[in-house]
C-alpha positions as semicolon CSV with decimal commas, in nm:
position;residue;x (nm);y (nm);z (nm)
1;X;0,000;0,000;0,000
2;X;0,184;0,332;-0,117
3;X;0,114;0,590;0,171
4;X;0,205;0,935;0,050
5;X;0,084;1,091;0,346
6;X;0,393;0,936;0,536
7;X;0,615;1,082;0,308
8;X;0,430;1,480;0,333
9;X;0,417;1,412;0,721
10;X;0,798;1,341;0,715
11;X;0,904;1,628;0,451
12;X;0,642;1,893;0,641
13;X;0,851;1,770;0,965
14;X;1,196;1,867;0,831
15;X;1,276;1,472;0,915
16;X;1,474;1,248;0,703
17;X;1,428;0,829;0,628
18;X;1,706;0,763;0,908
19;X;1,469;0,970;1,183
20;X;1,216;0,789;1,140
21;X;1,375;0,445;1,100
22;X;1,508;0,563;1,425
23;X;1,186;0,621;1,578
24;X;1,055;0,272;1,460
25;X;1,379;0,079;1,571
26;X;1,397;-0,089;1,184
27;X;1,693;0,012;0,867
28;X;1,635;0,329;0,674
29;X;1,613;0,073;0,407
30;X;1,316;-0,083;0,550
31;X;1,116;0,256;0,611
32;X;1,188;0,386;0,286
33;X;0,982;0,038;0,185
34;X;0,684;0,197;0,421
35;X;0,654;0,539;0,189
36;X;0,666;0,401;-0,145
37;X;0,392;0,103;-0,081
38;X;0,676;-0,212;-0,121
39;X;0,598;-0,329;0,247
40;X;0,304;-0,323;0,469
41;X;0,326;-0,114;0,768
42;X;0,213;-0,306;1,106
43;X;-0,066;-0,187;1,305
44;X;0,157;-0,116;1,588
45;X;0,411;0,127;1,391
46;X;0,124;0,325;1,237
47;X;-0,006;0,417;1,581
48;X;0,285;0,481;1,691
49;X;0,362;0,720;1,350
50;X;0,033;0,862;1,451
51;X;0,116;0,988;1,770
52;X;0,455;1,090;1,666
53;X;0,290;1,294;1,438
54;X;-0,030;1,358;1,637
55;X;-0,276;1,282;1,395
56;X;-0,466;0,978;1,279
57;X;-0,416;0,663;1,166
58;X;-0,693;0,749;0,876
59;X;-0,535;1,041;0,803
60;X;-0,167;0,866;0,701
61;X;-0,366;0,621;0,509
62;X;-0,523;0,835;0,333
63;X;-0,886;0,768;0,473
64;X;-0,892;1,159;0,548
65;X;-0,753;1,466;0,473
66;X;-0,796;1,584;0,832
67;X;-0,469;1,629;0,979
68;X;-0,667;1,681;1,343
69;X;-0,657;1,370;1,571
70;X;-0,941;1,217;1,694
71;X;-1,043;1,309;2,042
72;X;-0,878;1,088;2,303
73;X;-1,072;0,793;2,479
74;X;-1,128;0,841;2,846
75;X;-0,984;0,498;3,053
């Protein structure tokens, strides 16, 4: 699944690959396979991208075009 949004959150962020590979403990290599759609980002990685980036998981996958996070859940 090609996720452009990852790559505009990432440019509009000033952050390169290596950051973010960083940030996700995996090889720039490996992220760079995340923005242009050659490997499937887990479940866990995307929420954590989200809240790196505090905005949605919908919104990085292109669901939305709302940058805004969704309200918290109270525990």
């Amino acid at each position: 699944m090609y996720l452009k949004k990852l790559k505009d959150l990432r440019e509009d962020n000033d952050l390169y690959q290596k950051d973010l590979a960083k940030l996700l403990n995996v090889s720039q290599q490996y992220y760079s396979e995340y923005e242009i759609g050659n490997r499937t980002i887990s479940i866990d990685l995307l929420l954590k991208l989200a809240d790196f980036y505090n905005t949605s998981t919908d919104y990085i996958l292109g669901r939305t075009n709302n940058k805004k996070p969704y309200p918290k859940r109270e525990k």
